[in-house]
C-alpha positions in Angstrom: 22.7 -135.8 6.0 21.4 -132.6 4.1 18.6 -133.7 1.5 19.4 -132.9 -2.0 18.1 -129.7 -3.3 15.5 -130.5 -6.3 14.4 -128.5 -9.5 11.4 -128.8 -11.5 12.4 -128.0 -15.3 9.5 -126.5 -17.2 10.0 -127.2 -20.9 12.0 -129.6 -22.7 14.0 -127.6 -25.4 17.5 -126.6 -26.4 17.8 -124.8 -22.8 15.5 -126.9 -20.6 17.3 -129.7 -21.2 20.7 -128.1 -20.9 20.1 -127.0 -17.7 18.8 -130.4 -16.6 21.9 -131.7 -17.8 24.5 -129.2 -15.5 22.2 -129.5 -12.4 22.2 -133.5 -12.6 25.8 -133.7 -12.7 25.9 -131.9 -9.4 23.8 -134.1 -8.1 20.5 -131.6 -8.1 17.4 -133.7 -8.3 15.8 -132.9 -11.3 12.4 -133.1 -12.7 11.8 -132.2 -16.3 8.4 -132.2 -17.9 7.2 -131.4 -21.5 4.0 -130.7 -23.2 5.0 -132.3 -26.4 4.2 -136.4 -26.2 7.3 -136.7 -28.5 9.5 -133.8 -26.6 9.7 -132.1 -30.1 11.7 -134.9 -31.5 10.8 -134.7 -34.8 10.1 -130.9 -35.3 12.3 -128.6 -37.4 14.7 -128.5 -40.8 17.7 -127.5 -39.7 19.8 -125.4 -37.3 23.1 -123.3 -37.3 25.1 -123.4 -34.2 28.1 -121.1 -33.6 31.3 -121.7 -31.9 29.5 -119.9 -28.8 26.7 -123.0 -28.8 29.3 -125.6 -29.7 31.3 -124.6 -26.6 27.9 -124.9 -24.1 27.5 -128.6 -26.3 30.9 -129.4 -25.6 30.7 -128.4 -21.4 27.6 -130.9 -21.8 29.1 -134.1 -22.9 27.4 -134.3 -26.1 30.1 -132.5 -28.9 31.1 -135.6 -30.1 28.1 -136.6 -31.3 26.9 -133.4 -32.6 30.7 -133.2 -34.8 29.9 -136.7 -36.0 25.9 -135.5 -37.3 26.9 -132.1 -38.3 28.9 -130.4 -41.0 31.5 -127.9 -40.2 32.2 -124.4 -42.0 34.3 -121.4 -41.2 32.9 -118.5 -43.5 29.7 -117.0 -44.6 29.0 -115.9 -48.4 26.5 -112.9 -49.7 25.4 -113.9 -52.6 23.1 -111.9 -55.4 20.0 -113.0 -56.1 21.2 -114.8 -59.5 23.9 -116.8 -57.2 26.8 -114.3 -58.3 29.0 -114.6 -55.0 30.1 -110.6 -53.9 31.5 -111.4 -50.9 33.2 -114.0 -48.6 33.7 -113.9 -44.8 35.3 -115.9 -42.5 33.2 -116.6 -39.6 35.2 -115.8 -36.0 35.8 -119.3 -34.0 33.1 -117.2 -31.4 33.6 -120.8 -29.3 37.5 -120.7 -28.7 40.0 -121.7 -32.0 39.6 -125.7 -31.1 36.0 -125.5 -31.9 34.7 -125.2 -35.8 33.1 -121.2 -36.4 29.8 -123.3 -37.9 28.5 -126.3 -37.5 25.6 -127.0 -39.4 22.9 -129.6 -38.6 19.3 -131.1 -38.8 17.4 -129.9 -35.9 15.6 -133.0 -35.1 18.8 -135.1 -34.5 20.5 -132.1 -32.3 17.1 -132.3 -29.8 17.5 -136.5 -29.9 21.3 -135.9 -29.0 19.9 -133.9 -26.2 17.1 -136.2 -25.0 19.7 -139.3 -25.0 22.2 -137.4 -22.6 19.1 -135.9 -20.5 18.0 -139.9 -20.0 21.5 -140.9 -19.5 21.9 -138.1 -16.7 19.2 -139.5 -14.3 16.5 -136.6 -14.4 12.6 -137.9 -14.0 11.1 -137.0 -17.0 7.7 -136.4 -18.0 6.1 -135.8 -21.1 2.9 -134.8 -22.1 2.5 -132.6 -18.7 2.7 -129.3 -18.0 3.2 -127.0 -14.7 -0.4 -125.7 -14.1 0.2 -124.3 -10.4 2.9 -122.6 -8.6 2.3 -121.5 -5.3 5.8 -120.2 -3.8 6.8 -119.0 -0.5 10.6 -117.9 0.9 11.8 -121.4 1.0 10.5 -123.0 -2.3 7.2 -123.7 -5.2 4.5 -126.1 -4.7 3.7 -127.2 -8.2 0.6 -129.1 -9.4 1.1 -130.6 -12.8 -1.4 -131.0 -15.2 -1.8 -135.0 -14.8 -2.7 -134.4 -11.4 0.4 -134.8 -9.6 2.1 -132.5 -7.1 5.7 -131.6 -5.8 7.5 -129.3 -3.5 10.9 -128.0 -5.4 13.7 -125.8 -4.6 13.9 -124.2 -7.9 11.7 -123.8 -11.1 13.4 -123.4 -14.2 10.6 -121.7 -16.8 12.5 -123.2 -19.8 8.8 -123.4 -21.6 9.6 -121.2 -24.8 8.7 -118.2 -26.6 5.0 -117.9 -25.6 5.6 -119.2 -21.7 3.0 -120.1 -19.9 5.4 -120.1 -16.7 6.6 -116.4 -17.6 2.8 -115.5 -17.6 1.9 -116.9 -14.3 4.4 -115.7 -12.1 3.7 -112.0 -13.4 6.1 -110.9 -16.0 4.0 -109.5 -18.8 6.2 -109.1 -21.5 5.1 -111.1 -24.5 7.2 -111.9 -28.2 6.1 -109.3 -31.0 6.6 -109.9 -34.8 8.9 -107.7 -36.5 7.1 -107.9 -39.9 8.9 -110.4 -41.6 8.5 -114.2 -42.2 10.2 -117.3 -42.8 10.2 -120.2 -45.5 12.3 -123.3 -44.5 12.7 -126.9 -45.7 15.3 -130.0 -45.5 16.8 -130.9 -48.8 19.5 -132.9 -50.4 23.1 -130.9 -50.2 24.1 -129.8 -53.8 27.3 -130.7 -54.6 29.1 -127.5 -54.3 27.1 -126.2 -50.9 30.0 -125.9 -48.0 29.0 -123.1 -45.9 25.5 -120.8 -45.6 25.0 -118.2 -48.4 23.0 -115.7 -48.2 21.4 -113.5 -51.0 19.8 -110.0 -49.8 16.8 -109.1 -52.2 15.3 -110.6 -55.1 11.4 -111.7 -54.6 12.6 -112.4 -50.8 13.9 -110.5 -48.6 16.8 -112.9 -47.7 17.2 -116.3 -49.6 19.6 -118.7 -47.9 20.3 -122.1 -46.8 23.2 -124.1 -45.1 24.9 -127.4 -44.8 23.5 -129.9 -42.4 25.3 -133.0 -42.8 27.0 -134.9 -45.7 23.9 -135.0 -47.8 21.7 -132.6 -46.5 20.7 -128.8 -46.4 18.3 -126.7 -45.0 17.2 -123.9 -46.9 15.1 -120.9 -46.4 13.8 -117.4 -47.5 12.1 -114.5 -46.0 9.5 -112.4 -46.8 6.7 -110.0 -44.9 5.1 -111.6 -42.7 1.1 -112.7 -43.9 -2.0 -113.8 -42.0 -1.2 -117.7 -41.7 -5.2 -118.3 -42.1 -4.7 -116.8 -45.6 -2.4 -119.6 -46.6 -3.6 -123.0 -46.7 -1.4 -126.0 -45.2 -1.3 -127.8 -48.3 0.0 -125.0 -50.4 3.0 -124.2 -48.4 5.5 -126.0 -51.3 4.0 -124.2 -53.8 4.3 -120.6 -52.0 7.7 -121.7 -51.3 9.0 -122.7 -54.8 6.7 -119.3 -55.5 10.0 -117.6 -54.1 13.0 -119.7 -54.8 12.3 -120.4 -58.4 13.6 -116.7 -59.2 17.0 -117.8 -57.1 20.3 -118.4 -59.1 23.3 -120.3 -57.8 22.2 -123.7 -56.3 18.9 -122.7 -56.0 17.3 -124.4 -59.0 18.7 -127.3 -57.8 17.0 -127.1 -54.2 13.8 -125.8 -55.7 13.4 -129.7 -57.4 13.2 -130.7 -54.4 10.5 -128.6 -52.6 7.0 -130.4 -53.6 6.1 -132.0 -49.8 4.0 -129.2 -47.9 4.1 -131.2 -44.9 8.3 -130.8 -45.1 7.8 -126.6 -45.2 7.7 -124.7 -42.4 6.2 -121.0 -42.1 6.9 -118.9 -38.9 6.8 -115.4 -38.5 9.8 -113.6 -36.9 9.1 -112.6 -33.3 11.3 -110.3 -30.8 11.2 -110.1 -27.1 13.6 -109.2 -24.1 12.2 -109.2 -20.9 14.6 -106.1 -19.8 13.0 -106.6 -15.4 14.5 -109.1 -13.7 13.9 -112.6 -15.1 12.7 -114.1 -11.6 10.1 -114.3 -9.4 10.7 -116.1 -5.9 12.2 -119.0 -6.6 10.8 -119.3 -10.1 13.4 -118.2 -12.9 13.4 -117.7 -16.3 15.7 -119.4 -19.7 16.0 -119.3 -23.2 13.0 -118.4 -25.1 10.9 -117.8 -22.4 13.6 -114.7 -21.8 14.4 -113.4 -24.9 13.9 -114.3 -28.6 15.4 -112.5 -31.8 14.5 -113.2 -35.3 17.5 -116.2 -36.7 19.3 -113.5 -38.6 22.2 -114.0 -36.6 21.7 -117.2 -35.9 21.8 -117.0 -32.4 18.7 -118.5 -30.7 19.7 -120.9 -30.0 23.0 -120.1 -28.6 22.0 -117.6 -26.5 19.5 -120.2 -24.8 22.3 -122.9 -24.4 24.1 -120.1 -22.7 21.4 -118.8 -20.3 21.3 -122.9 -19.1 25.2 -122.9 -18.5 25.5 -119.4 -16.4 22.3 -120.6 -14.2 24.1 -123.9 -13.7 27.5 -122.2 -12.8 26.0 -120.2 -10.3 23.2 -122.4 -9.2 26.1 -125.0 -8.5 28.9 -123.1 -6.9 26.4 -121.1 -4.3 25.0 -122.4 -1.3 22.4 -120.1 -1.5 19.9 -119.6 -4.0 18.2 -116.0 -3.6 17.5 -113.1 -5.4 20.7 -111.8 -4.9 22.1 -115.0 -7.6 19.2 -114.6 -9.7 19.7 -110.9 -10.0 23.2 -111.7 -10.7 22.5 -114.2 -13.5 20.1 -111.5 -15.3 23.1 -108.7 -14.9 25.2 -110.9 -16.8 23.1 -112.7 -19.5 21.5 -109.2 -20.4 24.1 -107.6 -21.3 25.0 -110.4 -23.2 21.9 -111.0 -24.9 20.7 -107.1 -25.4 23.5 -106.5 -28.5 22.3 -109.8 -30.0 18.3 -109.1 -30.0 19.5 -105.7 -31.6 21.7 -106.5 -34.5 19.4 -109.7 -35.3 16.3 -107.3 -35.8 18.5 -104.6 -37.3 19.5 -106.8 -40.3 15.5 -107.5 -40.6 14.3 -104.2 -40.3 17.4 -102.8 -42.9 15.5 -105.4 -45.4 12.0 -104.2 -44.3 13.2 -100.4 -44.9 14.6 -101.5 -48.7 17.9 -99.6 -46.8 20.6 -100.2 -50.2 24.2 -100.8 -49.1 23.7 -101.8 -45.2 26.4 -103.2 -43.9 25.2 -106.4 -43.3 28.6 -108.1 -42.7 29.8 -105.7 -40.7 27.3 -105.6 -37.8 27.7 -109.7 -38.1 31.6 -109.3 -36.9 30.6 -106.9 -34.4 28.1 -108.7 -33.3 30.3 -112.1 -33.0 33.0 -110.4 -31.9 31.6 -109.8 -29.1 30.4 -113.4 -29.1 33.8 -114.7 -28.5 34.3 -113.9 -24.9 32.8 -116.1 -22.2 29.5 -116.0 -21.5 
């Protein structure tokens, strides 16, 4: 009897442990480890996932739940900064017309949706650990983790994020650079009234937003140029961003009550990346994050990621042979699905950044999804 073939999974986010997911249910032996003791569990406000992620959520057993914790929308709104509402669109169903266009919902509860079916699907997880050594040859990648344990796999899946480690060590040098603009974000009770994302385009900020994440919750968030984080102390991050939303109209006076915890406000800056070479080495391959990133003006990251895990699945599990030749193939298609995104997502920034008047915003959204719509 052949032995099964075995992966190691390098990271334990929205595509590490989508891919786990696919390969178990083949019957790939899979081991997944994390450097975060609580596999990120907790981190995060909120998320928007598209009919494009809700289709990859659905192939992985989990829609169900995520329908249940989620709230559902089908249009967008542009909003002036005073909360005046200019214009309406319907979102395209990008995931197929029996999936919701939007589903809205809190971040931390999508990633324990994902850890429960990774558990259920029989991978070996570890958490807390790391991959500190690859050493690779024609057949397969000796790995030495960082709690001192080796293993010989088939496949590595670098699944390890936006500044990967894994990406760095098997010799691709492309590395995530900011495109000048940063992000406010915090969880907050859902204002009666708040069914689908607005957004408003200027004001103190260069976008002002926030979108339904369940039945009695949002997550809201503005932008603004990006700042040295060392000039802004922890403890003052509610105050910097109520500093912002206070000049908001609409439903934003009503959000801005609740903004007074700075450990509940996040502050990232927005990064780009596209590794445009191949995204393998050997037998070492790259997902998600660690491939591409785009700033969340779209609202596409994690899509895109939950969509590298399903094509490397498809072909990982209808081949009999994994070499470059499927690898190459899996960069082939996911880049010229991911190029337009990374594009438009920093266009809409760098319109903002540019104080460009009457850019059309919604426009290069349709396009954008349109193209969305057809199988990854």
């Amino acid at each position: 009897m052949n032995r099964p073939r075995t992966a190691l999974v390098v990271g334990g986010g929205a595509a590490g442990n989508a891919v786990t997911i696919l390969l178990r249910r083949a019957g790939i032996a899979v081991d997944l480890v994390e450097a975060k003791e609580d596999w990120n569990a907790t981190a995060g406000s909120g998320i928007t996932l598209q009919g494009n992620a809700l289709r990859v959520l659905r192939e992985l057993g989990v829609w169900e739940q995520v329908e249940a914790s989620g709230f559902g929308f089908g249009s967008v709104g542009i909003t002036a900064p005073d909360g005046t509402v200019l214009h309406v669109q319907d979102d395209l169903r990008t995931g197929g017309d029996d999936l919701p266009a939007t589903v809205g919902m809190q971040r931390p509860r999508l990633q324990r949706i994902l850890i429960e079916a990774v558990r259920a699907s029989g991978a070996s997880v570890r958490l807390g650990t790391t991959a500190e050594i690859l050493d690779q040859d024609a057949d397969g990648v000796s790995v030495r983790l960082s709690d001192g344990t080796e293993g010989r796999y088939d496949l590595v899946v670098a699944a390890d994020g936006l500044g990967s480690a894994t990406r760095a060590a098997i010799g691709i040098t492309d590395k995530p650079e900011p495109t000048g603009m940063a992000i406010w974000r915090v969880a907050a009770p859902r204002p009666a009234g708040v069914t689908r994302t607005d957004l408003a385009y200027g004001g103190p900020a260069y976008i002002a937003g926030y979108c339904p994440t369940s039945e009695t919750t949002i997550y809201a968030y503005v932008v603004e140029a990006n700042r040295d984080r060392a000039s802004i102390p922890s403890e003052s991050y509610a105050d910097e961003m109520r500093r912002l939303t206070r000049h908001y109209g609409g439903h934003w006076p009503e959000i801005t009550e609740h903004i007074t915890d700075p450990a509940k406000v996040n502050y990232t800056w927005f990064d780009r990346m596209l590794v445009e070479g191949s995204w393998h080495r050997g037998r070492v391959v790259l997902v998600g994050d660690a491939a591409h990133c785009c700033p969340p003006t779209l609202a596409q990251g994690a899509a895109l990621s939950l969509e590298d895990a399903w094509v490397l699945a498809q072909l990982l599990t209808s081949s009999g042979t994994w070499d470059d030749a499927l690898f190459q193939a899996y960069h082939e298609r996911r880049i010229a699905r991911v190029r337009p995104v990374v594009e438009a997502s920093v266009q809409i920034g760098q319109w903002q950044l540019d104080g460009v008047r009457n850019a059309d915003v919604p426009g290069l959204m349709a396009r954008t999804m349109t193209l969305l719509r057809e199988l990854p």
